[in-house]
C-alpha positions in Angstrom: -23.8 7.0 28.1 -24.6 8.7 24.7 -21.0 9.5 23.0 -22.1 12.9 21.5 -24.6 14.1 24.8 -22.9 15.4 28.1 -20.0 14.1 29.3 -17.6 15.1 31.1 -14.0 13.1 30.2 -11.7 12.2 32.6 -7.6 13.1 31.8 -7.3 10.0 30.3 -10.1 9.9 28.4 -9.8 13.2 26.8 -8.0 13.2 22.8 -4.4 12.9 22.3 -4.1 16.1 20.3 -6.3 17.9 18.1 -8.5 16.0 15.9 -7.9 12.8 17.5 -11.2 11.5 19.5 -11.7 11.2 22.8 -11.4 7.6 24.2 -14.6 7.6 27.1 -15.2 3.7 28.5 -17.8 2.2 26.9 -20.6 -1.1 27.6 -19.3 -3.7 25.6 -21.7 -4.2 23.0 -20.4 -0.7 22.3 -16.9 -1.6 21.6 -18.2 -4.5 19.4 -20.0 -2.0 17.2 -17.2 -0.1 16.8 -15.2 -3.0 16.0 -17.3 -4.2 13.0 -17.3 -0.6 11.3 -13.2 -0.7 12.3 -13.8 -3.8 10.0 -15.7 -2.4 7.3 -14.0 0.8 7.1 -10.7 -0.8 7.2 -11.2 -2.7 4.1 -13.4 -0.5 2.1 -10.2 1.9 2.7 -8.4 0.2 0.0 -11.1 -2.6 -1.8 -11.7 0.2 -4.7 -8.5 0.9 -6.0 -7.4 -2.7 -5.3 -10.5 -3.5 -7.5 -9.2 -1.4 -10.4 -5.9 -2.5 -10.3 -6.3 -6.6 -10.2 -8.7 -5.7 -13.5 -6.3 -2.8 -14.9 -5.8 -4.6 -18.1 -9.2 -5.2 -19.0 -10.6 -1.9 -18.0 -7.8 -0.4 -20.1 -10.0 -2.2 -23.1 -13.1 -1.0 -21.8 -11.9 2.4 -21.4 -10.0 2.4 -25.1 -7.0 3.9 -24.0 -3.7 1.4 -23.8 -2.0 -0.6 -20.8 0.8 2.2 -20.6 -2.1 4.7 -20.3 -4.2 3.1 -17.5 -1.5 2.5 -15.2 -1.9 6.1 -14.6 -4.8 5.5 -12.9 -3.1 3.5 -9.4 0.2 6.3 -9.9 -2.5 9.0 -9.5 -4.1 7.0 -6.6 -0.5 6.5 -4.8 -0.2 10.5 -5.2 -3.1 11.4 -3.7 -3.0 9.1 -1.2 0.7 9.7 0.2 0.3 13.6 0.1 -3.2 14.0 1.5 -2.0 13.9 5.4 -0.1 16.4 4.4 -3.8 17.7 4.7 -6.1 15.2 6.6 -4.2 15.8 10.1 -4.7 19.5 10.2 -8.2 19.7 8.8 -9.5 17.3 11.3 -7.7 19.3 14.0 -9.4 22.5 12.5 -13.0 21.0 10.9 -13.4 18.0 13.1 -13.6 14.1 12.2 -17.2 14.1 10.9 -17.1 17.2 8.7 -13.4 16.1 7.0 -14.3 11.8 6.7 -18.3 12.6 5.6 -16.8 15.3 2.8 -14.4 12.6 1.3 -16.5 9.9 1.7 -19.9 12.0 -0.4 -16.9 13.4 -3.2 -16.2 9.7 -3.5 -19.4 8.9 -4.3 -20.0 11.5 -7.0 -17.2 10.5 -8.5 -18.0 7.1 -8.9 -21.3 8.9 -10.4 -19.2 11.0 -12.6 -18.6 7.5 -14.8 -22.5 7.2 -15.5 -22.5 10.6 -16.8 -19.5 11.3 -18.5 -17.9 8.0 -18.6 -14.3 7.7 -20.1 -10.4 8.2 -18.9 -11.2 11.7 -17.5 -14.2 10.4 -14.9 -11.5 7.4 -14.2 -8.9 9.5 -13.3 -10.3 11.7 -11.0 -11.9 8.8 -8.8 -8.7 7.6 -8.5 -7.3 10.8 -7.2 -10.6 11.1 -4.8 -10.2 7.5 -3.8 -6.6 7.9 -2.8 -7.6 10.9 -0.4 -10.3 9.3 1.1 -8.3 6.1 1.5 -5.6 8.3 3.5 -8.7 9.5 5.6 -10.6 5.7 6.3 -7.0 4.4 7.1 -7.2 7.0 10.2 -10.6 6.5 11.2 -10.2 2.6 10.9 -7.6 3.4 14.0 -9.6 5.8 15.3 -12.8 3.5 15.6 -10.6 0.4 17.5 -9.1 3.2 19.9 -12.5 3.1 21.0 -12.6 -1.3 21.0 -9.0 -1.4 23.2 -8.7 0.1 26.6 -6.0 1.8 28.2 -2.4 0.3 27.8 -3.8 -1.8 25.3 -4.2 1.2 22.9 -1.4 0.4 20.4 -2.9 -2.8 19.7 -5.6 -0.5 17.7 -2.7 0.7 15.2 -1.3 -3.0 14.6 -4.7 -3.7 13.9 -6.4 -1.4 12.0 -3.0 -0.7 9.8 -3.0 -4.2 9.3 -6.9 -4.5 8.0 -5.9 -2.2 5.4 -4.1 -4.7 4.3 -6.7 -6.9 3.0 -8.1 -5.1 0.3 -5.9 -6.3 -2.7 -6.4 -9.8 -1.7 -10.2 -9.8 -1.5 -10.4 -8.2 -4.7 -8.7 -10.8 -6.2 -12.0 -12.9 -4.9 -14.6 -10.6 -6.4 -15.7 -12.2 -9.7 -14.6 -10.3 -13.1 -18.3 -10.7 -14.3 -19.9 -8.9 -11.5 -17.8 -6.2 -12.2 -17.4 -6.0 -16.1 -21.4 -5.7 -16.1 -22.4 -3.1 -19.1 -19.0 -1.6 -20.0 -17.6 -2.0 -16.3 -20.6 -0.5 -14.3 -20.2 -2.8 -12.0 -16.8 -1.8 -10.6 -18.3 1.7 -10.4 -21.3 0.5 -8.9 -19.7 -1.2 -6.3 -17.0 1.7 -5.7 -20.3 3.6 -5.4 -21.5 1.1 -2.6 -18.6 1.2 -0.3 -18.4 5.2 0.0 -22.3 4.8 1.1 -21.8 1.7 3.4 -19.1 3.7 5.0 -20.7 6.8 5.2 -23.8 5.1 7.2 -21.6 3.4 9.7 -19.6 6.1 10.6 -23.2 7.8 10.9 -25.2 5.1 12.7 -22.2 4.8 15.2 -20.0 8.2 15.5 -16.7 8.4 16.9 -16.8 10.6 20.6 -16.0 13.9 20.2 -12.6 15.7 19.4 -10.8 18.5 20.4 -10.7 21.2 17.3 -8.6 24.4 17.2 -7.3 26.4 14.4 -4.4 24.8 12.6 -3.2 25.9 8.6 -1.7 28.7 8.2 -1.0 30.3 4.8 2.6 28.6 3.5 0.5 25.1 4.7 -1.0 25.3 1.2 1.8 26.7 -0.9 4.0 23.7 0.2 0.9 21.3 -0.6 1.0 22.7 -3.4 4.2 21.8 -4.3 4.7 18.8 -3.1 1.0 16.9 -4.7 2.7 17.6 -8.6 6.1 16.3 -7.4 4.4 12.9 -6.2 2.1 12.9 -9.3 5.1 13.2 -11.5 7.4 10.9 -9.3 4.4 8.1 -9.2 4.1 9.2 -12.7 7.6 7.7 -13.5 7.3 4.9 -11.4 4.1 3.5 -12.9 5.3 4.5 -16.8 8.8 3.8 -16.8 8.7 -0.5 -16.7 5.9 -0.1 -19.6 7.9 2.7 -21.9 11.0 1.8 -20.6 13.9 3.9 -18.6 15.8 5.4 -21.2 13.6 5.2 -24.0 11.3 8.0 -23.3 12.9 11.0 -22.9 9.5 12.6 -21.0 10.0 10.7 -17.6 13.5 12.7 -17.7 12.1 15.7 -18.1 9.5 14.6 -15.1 11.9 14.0 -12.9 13.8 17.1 -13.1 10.7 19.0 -13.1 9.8 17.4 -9.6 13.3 17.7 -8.2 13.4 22.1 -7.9 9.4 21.5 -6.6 10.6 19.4 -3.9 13.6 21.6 -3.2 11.5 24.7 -3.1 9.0 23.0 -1.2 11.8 21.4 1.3 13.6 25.2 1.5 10.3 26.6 3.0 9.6 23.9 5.6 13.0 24.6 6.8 12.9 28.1 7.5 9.6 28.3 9.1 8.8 28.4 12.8 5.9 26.3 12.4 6.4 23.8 9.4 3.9 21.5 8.0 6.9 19.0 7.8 9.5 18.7 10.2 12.1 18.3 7.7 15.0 18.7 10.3 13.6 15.3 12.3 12.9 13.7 8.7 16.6 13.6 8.3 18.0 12.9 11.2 19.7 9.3 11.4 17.2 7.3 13.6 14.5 8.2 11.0 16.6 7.7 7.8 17.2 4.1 9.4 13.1 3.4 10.3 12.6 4.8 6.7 15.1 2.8 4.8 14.0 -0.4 7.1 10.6 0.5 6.0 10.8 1.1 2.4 13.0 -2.3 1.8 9.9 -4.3 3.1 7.6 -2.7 1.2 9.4 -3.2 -2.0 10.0 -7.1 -1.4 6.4 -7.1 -0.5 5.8 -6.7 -4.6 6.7 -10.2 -5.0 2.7 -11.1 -4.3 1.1 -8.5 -6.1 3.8 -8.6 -9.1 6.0 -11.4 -9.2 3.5 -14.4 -8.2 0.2 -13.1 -9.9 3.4 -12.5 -13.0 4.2 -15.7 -13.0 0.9 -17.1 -13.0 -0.5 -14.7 -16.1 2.4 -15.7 -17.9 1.6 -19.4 -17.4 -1.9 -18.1 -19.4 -4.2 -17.9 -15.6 -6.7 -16.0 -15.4 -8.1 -13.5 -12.5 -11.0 -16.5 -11.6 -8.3 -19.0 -11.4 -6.5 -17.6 -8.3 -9.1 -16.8 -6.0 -8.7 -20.3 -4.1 -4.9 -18.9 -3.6 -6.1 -15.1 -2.1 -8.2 -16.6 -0.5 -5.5 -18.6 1.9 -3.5 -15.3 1.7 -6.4 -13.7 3.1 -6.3 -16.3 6.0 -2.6 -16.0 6.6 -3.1 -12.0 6.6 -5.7 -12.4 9.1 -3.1 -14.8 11.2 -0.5 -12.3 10.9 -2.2 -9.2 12.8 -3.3 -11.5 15.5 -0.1 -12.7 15.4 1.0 -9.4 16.1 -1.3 -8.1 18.7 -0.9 -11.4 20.8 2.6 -10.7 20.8 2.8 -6.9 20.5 5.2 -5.2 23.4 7.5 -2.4 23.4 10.5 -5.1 23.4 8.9 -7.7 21.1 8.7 -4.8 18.3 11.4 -5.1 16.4 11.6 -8.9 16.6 8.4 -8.6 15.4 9.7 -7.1 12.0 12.4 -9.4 11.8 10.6 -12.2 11.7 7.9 -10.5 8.8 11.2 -9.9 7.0 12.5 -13.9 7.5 8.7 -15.0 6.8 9.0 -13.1 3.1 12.4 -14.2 2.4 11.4 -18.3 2.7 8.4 -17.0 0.6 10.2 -15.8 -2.3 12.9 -18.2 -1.8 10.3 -21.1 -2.0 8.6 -20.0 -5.6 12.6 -19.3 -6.9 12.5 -22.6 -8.6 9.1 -22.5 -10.4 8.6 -23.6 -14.1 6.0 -23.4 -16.5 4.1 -25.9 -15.2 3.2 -23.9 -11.6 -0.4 -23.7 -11.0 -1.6 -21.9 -7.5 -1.6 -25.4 -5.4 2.4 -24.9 -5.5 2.0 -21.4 -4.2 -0.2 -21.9 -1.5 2.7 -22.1 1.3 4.7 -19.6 -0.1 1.9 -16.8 -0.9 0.5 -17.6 2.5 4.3 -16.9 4.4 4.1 -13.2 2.1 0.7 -13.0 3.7 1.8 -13.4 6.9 4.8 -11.4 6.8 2.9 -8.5 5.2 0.6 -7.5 8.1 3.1 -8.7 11.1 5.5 -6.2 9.9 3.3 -3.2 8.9 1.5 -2.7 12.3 4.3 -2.9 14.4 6.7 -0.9 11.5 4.1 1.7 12.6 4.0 1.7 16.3 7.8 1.8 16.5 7.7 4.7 14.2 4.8 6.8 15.9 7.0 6.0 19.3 9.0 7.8 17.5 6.7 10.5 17.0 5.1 11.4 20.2 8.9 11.3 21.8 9.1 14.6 19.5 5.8 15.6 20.2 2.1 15.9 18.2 3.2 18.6 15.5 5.6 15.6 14.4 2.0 13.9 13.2 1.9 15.4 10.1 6.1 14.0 9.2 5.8 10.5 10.5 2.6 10.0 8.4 3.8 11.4 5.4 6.9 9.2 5.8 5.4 6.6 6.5 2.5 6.9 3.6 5.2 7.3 1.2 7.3 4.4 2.3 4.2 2.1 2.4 2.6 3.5 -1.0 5.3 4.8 -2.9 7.0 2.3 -2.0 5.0 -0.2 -3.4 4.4 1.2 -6.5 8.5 1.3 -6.8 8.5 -2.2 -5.9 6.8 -2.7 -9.0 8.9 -1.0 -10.8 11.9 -2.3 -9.4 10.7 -6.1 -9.9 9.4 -5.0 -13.2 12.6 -3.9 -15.1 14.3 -6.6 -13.6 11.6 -9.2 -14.6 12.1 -7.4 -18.0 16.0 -6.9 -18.2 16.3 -10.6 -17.2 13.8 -11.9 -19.7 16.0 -10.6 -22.6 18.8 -12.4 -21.1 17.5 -15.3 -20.8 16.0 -15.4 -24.3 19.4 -14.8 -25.3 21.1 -17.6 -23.5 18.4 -19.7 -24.6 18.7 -19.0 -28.2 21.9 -19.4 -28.3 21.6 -23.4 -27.6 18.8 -23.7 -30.0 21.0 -24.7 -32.9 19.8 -26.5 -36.9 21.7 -29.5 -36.6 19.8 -30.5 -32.7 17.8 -33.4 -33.8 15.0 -32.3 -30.9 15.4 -28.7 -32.2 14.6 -29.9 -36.2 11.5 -32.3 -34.3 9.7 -29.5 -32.8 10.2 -27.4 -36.0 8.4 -30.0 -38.2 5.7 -30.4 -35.9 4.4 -27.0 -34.9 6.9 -24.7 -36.5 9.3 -21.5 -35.7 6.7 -19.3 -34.2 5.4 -22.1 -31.6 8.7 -22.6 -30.6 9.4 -18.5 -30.3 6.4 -18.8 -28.1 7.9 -21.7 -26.0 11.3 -19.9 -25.7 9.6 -16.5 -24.5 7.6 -18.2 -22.1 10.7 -20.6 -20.4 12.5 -17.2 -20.3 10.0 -15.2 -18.5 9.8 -18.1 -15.4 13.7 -17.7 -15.5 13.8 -14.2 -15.2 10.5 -14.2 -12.6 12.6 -16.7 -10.3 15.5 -14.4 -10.9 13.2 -11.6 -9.2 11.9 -14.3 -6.6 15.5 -14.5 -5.5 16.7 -10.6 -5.8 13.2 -10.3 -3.2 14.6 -12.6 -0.8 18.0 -11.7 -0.3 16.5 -8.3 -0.2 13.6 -9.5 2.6 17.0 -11.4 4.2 19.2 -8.1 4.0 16.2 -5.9 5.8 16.3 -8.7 8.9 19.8 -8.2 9.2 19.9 -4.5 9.3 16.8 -4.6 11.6 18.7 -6.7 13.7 21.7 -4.7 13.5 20.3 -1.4 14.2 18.5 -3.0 17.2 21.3 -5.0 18.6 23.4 -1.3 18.8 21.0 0.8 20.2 20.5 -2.1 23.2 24.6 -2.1 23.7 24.3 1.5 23.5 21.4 1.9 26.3 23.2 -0.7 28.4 26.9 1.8 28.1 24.9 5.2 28.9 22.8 2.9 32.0 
């Protein structure tokens, strides 16, 4: 049965709403196709910008601009990335599947051109902001192509899945040599950016989806609202990327950015409200059930920066490079792997929540396990820890996801649009606020601790007068600022899990009250 001739689907078979594919039964070799390009397009999804931002310190360098400069680049990419549903889910509904993912996936590509002829900040920054759209648009069609591996009631095992293969970009690029990619001024990354919009864009040919139901969906305030809501994430992620680097209060511009996104959200948020047929269901958004899934949610996401920040931190700081830590990714890719099977072998409407609990307890012994690290850590004393992160990561971000979408479709498919905004901006804004979070901290406590260690650092120490006669005041500066970074970084270690520890807790709060409650109204 050819997926694009004539065929004529059965109820079952037929989409789940506009834009969404039809789900026919397929041979099996099929389903294994679609299975490997589930695969491929789930990690290409995020391998690019994961790419840039393991190597953002050196291709600030190569680019000439400072560090505070570059990390623009992943603030724009979190932008784009949480405020494109806001367009993907009605353009598929309207364009079709093919037409939206081919478009993002060819733009991708000329951008990644766009550094060979005009290379420089300007080219970078706008594949960022194309790679964070098309990212939005793979992470669906990674879904999209294992609706078509899992039959029937198995179907939700394609969103712990492919939600959780998403997952695995940042780690794998942590494998990808630094000279492969810092060929000839950094064509190398570009190259291979280049490479996965094209190795995408011939699987998704070579194998299509089945077809989808289209019927005309924006309507004219759709874009005014996008409108104002992409500059208010740009100058929110803005903030969040910037503000660790500059610091809070010194810059009086990330001020002036915030208030400049608060009456562009509020504009933005008074429209949705008054319209029949909003974009965003703003009245759902706020209602308690999904302030609790968003706030459960967003708490995980944050302690999840202890990998990408506060380990890889602690490890620069002890003077590792990228090359050094690929033996340590490359267990965390492992324990990723065994944490969506995890969850799909235990996946059920009850198990769900339990599910997230234990992701939660699984980061908390991680970052309670590293809280006692000294200067002398290398990976080998990491590898348990970064592996339970690993874990915990992708057995809480697919299920996180079906119990919020169950959420959804109890509202009905014009919710679509909401939940995946919410949960895009809980998920990427929340990580890039992670960051920031751990960041100051990391920061705030390092000065502290340089204090407190100064302070015992006194002439008439015999040890103290020693180590000045042998290598002299700036060696031991050095010595001091490096003892009070791994302080302050097993300071954040701890603040991630008690706040991993608190996120179980209120999981398991929230879930014991709504069973009491089902039990009273049965």
């Amino acid at each position: 049965m050819s997926v694009t001739g004539d065929y004529s689907f059965r109820p079952e078979e037929r989409p789940t709403f506009a834009g969404s594919p039809a789900a026919p039964a397929h041979p099996l070799g099929r389903r294994l196709g679609y299975a490997a390009v589930a695969v491929l397009v789930g990690v290409a999804s995020t391998l690019g910008n994961a790419l840039v931002n393991v190597n953002l310190a050196n291709l600030s360098g190569a680019l000439g601009i400072y560090i505070d400069q570059a990390s623009w680049l992943p603030a724009l990419y979190v932008a784009f990335n949480a405020s494109a549903n806001l367009t993907l889910v009605k353009a598929r509904a309207q364009f079709g599947i093919p037409a939206v993912t081919c478009t993002l996936l060819v733009a991708y590509a000329l951008a990644g051109l766009l550094q060979f002829i005009h290379p420089g900040f300007t080219a970078a920054v706008i594949i960022r902001a194309v790679s964070g759209m098309t990212a939005a648009g793979l992470t669906t069609m990674t879904v999209y192509n294992l609706l078509q591996v899992f039959p029937g009631r198995f179907r939700p095992l394609a969103l712990i899945t492919g939600i959780g293969l998403t997952q695995l970009g940042t780690p794998l690029a942590r494998l990808v040599p630094v000279e492969m990619l810092a060929l000839h001024q950094w064509q190398g990354l570009h190259l291979m950016e280049i490479g996965i919009a094209l190795a995408v864009l011939a699987a998704i040919t070579a194998l299509p989806l089945p077809p989808s139901e289209r019927a005309p969906a924006f309507q004219p305030l759709d874009f005014l609202v996008i409108g104002l809501m992409l500059p208010c994430l740009v100058m929110v992620c803005g903030v969040l990327g910037q503000g660790r680097l500059l610091w809070w209060v010194d810059t009086p511009w990330l001020g002036w950015a915030l208030a400049a996104a608060v009456p562009l959200f509020t504009l933005a948020w008074l429209i949705e409200r008054r319209r029949e047929r909003p974009l965003v269901q703003v009245r759902w958004l706020t209602s308690l059930d999904m302030a609790r899934f968003a706030a459960a949610a967003l708490l995980a996401r944050v302690s999840l920066a202890e990998q990408t920040y506060g380990a890889v931190g602690l490890l620069t700081a002890g003077g590792l490079i990228n090359d050094q830590l690929r033996p340590l990714f490359a267990l965390v890719v492992l324990s990723m792997v065994g944490g969506i099977a995890a969850a799909a072998l235990t996946a059920s409407e009850r198990r769900l929540p339990f599910q997230v609990i234990t992701a939660c307890l699984a980061i908390a012994a991680g970052a309670w396990l590293d809280s006692d690290a000294t200067n002398l850590v290398r990976p080998p004393q990491l590898y348990l820890s970064q592996m339970l992160l690993g874990f915990g990561t992708t057995l809480f971000i697919g299920p996180a996801l079906v119990l919020g979408l169950a959420r959804m479709l109890a509202k009905g498919p014009d919710h679509l649009v909401t939940f995946l905004v919410l949960f895009s901006i809980t998920q990427n804004v929340g990580g890039l606020a992670g960051s920031a979070l751990l960041g100051s901290l990391q920061v705030a406590s390092t000065h502290w601790h340089s204090q407190s260690l100064s302070e015992h650092l006194v002439a008439s120490d015999p040890q103290v007068v020693a180590r000045l006669a042998a290598s002299g005041g700036g060696a031991l500066g050095q010595a001091l600022g490096r003892e009070a970074a791994v302080l302050a970084f097993n300071d954040v270690f701890l603040f991630v899990a008690g706040l991993a520890l608190l996120n179980a807790l209120y999981v398991g709060y929230v879930t014991l009250f709504n069973t009491l409650r089902r039990r009273r109204g049965s």
